[in-house]
NUDRENRO-177092 format. One line per field, with one value per atom (N, C-alpha, C): residue in three letters; chain; atom name; x, y, z. Coordinates in steps of 0.2 Angstrom, whole numbers. Example, Ala and Ser with C-alpha at 12.3 -4.5 7.8 and 13.67 -1.06 7.14 Angstrom:
<rs>
type	[ALA,ALA,ALA,SER,SER,SER]
mol	[A,A,A,A,A,A]
atom	[N,CA,C,N,CA,C]
px	[66,62,66,64,68,64]
py	[-28,-22,-16,-11,-5,0]
pz	[39,39,39,35,36,39]
</rs>
This chain:
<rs>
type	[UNK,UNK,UNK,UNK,UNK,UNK,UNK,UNK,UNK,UNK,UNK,UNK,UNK,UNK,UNK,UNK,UNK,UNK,UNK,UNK,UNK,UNK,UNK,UNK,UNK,UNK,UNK,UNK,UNK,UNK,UNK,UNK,UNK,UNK,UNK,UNK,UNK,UNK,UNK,UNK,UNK,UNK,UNK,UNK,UNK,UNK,UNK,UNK,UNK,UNK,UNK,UNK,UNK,UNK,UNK,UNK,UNK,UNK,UNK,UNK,UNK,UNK,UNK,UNK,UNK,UNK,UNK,UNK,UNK,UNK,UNK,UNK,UNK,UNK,UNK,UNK,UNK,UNK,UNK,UNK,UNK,UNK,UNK,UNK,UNK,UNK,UNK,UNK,UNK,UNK,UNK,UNK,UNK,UNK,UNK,UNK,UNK,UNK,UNK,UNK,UNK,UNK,UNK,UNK,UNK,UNK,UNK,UNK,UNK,UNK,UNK,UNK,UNK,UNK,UNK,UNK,UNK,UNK,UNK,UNK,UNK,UNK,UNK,UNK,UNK,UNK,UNK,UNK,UNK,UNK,UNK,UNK,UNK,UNK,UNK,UNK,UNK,UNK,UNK,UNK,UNK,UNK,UNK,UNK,UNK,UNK,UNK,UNK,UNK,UNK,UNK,UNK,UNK,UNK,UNK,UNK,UNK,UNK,UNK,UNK,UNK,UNK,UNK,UNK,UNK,UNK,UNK,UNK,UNK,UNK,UNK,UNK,UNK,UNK,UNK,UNK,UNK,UNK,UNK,UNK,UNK,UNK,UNK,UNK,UNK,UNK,UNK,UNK,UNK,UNK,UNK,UNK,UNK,UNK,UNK,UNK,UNK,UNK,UNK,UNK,UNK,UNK,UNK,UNK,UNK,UNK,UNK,UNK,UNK,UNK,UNK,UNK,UNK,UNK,UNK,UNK,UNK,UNK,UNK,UNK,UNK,UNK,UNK,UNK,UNK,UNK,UNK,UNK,UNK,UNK,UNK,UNK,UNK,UNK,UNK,UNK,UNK,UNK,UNK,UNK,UNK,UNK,UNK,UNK,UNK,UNK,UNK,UNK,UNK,UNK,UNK,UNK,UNK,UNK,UNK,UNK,UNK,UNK,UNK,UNK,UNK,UNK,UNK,UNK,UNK,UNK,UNK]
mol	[A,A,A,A,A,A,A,A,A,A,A,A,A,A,A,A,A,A,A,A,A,A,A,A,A,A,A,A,A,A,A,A,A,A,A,A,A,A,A,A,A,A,A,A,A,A,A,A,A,A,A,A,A,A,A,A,A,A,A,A,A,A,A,A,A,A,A,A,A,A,A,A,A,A,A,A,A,A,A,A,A,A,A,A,A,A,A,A,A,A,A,A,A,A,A,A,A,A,A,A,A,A,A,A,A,A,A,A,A,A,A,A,A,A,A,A,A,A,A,A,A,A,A,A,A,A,A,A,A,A,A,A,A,A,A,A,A,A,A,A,A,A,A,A,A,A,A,A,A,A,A,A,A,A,A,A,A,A,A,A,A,A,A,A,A,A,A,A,A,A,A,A,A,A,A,A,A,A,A,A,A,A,A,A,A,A,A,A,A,A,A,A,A,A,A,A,A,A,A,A,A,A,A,A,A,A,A,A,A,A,A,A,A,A,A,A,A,A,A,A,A,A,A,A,A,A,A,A,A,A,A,A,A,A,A,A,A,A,A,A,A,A,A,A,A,A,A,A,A,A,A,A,A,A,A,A,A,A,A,A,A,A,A,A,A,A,A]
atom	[N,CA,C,N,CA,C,N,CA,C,N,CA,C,N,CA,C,N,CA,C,N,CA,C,N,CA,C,N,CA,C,N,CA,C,N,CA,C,N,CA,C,N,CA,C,N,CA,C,N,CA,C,N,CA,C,N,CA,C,N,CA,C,N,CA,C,N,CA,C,N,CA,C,N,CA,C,N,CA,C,N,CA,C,N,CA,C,N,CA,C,N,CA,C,N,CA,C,N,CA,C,N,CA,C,N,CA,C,N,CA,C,N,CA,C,N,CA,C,N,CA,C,N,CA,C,N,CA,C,N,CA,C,N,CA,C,N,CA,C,N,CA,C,N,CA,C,N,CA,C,N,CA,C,N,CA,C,N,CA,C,N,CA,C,N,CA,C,N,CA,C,N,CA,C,N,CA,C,N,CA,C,N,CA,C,N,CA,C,N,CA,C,N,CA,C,N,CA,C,N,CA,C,N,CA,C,N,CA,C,N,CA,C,N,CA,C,N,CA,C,N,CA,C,N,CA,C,N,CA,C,N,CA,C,N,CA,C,N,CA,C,N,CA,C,N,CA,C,N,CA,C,N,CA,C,N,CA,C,N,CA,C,N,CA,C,N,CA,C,N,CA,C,N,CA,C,N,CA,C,N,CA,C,N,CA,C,N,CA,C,N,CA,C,N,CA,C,N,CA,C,N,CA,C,N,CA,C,N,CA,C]
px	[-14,-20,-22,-29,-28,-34,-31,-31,-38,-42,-48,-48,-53,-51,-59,-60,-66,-63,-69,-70,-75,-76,-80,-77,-82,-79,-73,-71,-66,-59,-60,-53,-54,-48,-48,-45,-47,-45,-43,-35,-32,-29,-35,-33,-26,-22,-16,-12,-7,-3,3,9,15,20,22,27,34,35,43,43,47,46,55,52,60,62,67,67,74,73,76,73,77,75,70,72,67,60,60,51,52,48,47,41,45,40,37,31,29,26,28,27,20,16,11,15,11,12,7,11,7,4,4,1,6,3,9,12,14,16,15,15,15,19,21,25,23,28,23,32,30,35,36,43,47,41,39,36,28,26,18,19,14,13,12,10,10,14,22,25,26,30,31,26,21,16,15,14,14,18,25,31,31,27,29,19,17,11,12,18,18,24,28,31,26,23,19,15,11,8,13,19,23,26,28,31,27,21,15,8,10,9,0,0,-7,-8,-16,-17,-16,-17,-17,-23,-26,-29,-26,-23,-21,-25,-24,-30,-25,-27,-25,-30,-26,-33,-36,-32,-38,-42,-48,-54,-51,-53,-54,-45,-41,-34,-32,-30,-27,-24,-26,-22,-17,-14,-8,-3,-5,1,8,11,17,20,23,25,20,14,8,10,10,14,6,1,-6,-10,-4,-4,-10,-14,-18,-17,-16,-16,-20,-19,-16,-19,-23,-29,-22,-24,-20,-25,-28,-34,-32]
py	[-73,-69,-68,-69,-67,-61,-58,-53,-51,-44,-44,-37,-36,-27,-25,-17,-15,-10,-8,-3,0,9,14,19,26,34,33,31,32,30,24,25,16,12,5,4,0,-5,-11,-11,-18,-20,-25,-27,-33,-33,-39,-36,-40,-40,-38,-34,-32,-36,-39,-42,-39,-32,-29,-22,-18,-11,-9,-7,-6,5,6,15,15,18,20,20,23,25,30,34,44,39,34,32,27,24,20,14,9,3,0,-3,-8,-13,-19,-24,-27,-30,-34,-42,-45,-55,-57,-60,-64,-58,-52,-47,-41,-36,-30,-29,-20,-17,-9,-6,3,7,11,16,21,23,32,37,40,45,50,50,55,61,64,71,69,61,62,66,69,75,68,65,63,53,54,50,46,51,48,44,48,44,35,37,31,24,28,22,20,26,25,19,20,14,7,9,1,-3,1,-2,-4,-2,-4,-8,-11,-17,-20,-18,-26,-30,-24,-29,-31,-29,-32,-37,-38,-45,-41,-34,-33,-32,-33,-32,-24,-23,-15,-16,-8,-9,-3,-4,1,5,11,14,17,16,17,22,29,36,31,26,26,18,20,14,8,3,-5,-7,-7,-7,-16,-19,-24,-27,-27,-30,-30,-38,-39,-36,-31,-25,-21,-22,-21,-15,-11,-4,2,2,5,11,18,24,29,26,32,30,30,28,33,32,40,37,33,33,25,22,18,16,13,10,3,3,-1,-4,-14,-16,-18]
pz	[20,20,13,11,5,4,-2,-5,-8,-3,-7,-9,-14,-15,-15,-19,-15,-20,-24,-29,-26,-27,-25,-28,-29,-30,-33,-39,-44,-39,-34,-32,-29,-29,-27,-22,-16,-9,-10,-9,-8,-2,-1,9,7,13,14,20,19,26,22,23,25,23,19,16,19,16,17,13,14,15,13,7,4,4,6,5,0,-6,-10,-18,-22,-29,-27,-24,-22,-20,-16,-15,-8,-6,-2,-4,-3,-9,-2,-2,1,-4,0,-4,0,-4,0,-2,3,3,-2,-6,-12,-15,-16,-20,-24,-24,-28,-23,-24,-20,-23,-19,-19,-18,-21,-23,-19,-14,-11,-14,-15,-18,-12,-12,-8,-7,-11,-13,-10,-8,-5,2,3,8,16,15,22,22,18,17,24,31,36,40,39,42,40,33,29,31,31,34,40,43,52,52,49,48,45,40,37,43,45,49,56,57,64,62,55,52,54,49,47,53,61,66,70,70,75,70,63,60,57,55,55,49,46,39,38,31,31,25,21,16,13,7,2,-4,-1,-7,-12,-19,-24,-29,-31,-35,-41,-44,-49,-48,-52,-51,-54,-52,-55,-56,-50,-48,-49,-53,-53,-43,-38,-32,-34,-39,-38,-44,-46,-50,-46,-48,-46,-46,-41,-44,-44,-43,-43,-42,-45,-43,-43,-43,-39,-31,-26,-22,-19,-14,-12,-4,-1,8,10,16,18,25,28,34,38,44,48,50,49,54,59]
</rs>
């Protein structure tokens, strides 16, 4: 799939699909295919939901769109730790 992003209101959209979803180092990584991946930190307020959403992407093969707090977000940056929430299409 490839990777389209969407800049608005001080905040950027990177669509893709679900690569792999790693839980350790106090955070939960999602990895996008052929792209970066996101950092959601132990301490974000609706983490479970997060993971109980990437997992339902990653084993029913769906895209997802990753919103990141600050504008003009490189997609394919790695590690990305201004995570802000997370759309399933």
């Amino acid at each position: 799939m490839q990777v389209v992003s969407e800049s608005a209101f001080a905040f950027m959209e990177c669509r893709g699909n679900i690569e792999r979803i790693w839980a350790g180092d106090n955070a939960t990584w999602i990895f996008l295919k052929g792209s970066g991946s996101a950092v959601v930190p132990l301490a974000f307020p609706n983490r479970e939901a997060v993971v109980a959403l990437a997992m339902t992407a990653l084993v029913n093969s769906r895209g997802v769109i990753v919103r990141y707090e600050a504008d003009d977000v490189d997609c394919g940056t790695w590690a990305r730790n201004d995570f802000a929430g997370m759309y399933m299409l």
